[in-house]
C-alpha positions in Angstrom: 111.9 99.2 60.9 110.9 97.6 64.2 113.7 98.9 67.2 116.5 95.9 69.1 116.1 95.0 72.4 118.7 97.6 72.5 117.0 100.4 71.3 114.5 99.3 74.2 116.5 99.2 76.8 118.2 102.7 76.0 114.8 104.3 75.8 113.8 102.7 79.0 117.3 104.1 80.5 116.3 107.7 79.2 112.9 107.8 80.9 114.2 106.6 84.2 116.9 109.0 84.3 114.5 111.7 83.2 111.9 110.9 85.8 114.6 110.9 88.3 115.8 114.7 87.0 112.2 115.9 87.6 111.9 114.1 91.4 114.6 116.1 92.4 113.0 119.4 90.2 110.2 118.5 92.3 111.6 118.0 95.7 113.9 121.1 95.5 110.1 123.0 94.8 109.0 121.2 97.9 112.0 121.4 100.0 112.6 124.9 99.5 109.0 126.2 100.9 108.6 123.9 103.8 110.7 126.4 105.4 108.2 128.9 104.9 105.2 126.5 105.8 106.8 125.1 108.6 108.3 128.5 110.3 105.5 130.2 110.1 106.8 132.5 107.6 104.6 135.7 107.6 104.3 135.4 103.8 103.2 131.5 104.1 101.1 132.6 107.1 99.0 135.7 105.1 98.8 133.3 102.1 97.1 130.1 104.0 94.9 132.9 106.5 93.7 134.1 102.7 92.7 130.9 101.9 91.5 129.4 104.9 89.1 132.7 105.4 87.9 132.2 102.1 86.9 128.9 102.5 85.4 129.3 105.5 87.6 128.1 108.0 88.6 130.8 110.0 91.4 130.4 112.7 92.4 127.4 111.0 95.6 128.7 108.7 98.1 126.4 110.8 96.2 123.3 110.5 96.3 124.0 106.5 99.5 125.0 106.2 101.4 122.3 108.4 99.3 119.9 106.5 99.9 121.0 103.1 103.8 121.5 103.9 103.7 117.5 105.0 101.7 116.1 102.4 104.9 117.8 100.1 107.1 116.5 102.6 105.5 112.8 102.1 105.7 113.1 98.6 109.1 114.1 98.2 109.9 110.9 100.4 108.0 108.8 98.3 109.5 110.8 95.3 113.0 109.1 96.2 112.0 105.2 96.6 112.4 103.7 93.4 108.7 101.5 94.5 107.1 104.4 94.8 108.3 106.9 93.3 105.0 106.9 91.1 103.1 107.2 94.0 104.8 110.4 95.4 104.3 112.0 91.6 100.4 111.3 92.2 100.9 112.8 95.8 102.6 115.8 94.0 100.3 115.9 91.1 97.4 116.1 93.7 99.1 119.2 96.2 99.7 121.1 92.9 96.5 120.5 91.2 95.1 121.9 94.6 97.7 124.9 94.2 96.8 125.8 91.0 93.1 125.7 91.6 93.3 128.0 94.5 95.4 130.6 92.5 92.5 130.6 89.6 89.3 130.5 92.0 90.6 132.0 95.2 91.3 135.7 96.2 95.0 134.6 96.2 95.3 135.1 92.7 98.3 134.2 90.2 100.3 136.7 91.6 99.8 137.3 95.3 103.6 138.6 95.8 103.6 141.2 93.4 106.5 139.0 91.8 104.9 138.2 88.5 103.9 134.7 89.7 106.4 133.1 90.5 104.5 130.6 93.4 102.4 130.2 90.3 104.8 129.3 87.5 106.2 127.1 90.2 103.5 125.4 90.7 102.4 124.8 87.2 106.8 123.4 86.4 106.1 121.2 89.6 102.6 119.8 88.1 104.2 119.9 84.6 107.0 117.3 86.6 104.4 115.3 88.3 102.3 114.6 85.6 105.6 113.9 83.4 107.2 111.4 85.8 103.5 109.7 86.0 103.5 109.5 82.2 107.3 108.5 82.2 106.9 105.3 84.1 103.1 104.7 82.8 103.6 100.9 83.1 104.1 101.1 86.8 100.9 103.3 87.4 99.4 100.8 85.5 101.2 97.7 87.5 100.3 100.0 90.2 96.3 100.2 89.6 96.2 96.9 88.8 97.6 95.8 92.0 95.4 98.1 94.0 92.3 96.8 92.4 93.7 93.0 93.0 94.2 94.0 96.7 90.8 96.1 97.1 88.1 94.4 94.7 89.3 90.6 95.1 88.2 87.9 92.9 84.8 86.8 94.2 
């Protein structure tokens, strides 16, 4: 049995509303720890010292933080825009999948509070989100891509 235009348009409802639950799952994330990143928090400051001394950059925690706490800041912006809303999911996908892989790699660990993870769950939901509101509205990333390669790799 083939679905009604109906049936379409109800589905297409569903996934709009549901990608619009997970923006604001993902902003709330986002929201909630700029404070921390952005007041130089002594937890947020310990955590990005960590990191930035294990990669090398020492003296350079501020610059890592600030930066990390605007790129979520961006994202949740773009998160809100109907236009691109797709493109603040990549943004997010991106800062988490760069979350993540510092908890695995990194000295920071999965559990760097001594909370059972919650940063890590946290970040996993908010990737879980991204990656969901990216697969949600698939045919704009690909109306997206497709423009991008129109506007980058003309016709010759």
């Amino acid at each position: 049995m083939l679905p009604d235009a109906d049936s379409d348009a109800t589905l297409s409802t569903w996934r709009k509303l549901a990608a619009w639950v997970l923006a604001l799952w993902i902003a709330c994330v986002f929201l909630w720890y700029l404070q921390f990143k952005f007041t130089a928090h002594p937890g947020s400051v310990d955590l990005f010292t960590l990191l930035t001394d294990w990669l090398g950059f020492h003296g350079h925690e501020k610059a890592m933080r600030i930066g990390t706490g605007s790129a979520e800041l961006l994202a949740t912006i773009l998160l809100f825009a109907a236009r691109t809303q797709v493109l603040g999911a990549a943004l997010a996908l991106l800062i988490m999948t760069g979350a993540i892989f510092f908890h695995l790699v990194s000295p920071l660990g999965i559990d760097p509070y001594g909370d059972g993870g919650v940063l890590f769950k946290q970040a996993c939901a908010t990737w879980a989100a991204a990656a969901s509101i990216l697969w949600l509205r698939c045919t704009d990333v690909f109306a997206m891509i497709a423009l991008l390669h129109r506007r980058l790799l003309p016709a010759v």
